[in-house]
C-alpha positions as CSV (number, residue, x, y, z in Angstrom):
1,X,-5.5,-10.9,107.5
2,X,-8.3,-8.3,107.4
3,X,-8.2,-4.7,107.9
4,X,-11.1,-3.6,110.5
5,X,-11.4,-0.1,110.1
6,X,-13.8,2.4,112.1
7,X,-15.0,6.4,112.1
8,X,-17.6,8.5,113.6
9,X,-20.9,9.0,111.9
10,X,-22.1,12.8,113.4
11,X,-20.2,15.6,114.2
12,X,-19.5,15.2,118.0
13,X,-17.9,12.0,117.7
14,X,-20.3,10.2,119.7
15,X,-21.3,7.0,117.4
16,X,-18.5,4.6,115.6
17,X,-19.3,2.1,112.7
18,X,-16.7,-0.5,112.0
19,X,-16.1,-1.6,108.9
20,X,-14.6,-5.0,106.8
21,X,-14.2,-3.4,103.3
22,X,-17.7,-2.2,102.7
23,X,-19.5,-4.3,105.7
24,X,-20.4,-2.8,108.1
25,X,-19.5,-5.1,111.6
26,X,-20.7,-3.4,114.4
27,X,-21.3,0.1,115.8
28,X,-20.2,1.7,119.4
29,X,-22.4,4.4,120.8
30,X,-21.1,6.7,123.8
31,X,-24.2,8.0,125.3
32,X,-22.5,11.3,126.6
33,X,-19.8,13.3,125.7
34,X,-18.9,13.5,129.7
35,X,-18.8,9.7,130.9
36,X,-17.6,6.2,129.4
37,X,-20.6,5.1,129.3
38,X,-21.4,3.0,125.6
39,X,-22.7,0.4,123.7
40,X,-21.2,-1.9,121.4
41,X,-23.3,-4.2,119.5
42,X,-22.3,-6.3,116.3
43,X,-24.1,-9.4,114.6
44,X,-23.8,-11.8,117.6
45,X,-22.6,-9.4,120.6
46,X,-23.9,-6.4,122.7
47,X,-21.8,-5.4,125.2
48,X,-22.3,-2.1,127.5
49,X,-19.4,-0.1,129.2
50,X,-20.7,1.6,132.4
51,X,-18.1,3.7,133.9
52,X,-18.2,3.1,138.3
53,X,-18.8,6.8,138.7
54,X,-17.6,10.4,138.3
55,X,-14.8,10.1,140.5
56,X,-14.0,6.5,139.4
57,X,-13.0,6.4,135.6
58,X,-13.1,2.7,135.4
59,X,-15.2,1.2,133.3
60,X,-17.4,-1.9,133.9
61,X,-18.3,-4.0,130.5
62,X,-21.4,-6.2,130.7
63,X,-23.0,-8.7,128.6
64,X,-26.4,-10.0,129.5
65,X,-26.5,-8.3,132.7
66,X,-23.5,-9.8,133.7
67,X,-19.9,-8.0,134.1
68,X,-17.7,-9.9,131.7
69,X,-14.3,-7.3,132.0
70,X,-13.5,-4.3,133.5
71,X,-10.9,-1.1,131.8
72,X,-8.9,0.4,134.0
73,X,-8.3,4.1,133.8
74,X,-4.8,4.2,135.3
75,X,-2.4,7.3,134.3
């Protein structure tokens, strides 16, 4: 089994790397510090997580376009 292990590269905690050892295996961006909404991308995947809107924390996840999940944001 291998250990996938991630941290933030600047000081506001706003991009992740994830590593394998010393390989790096994709990176997750948030574009704001006051929504969900990211980007994941890795050697064969980019997905996007768009959250429904201000008052709706939900988060929509897309690949292509196309929704492929959705996170709820239940208490």
């Amino acid at each position: 089994m291998k250990t996938v292990s991630w941290r933030h590269t600047d000081w506001n905690a706003r991009h992740f790397v994830f590593t394998i050892g010393q390989e790096v295996i994709g990176q997750l961006t948030f574009n704001s510090s006051w929504n969900f909404n990211a980007v994941y991308t890795d050697k064969k995947n980019n997905l996007r997580f768009s959250q429904k809107s201000l008052w709706d924390r939900d988060v929509i996840v897309t690949q292509g376009g196309k929704p492929v999940g959705e996170i709820k944001n239940d208490f």
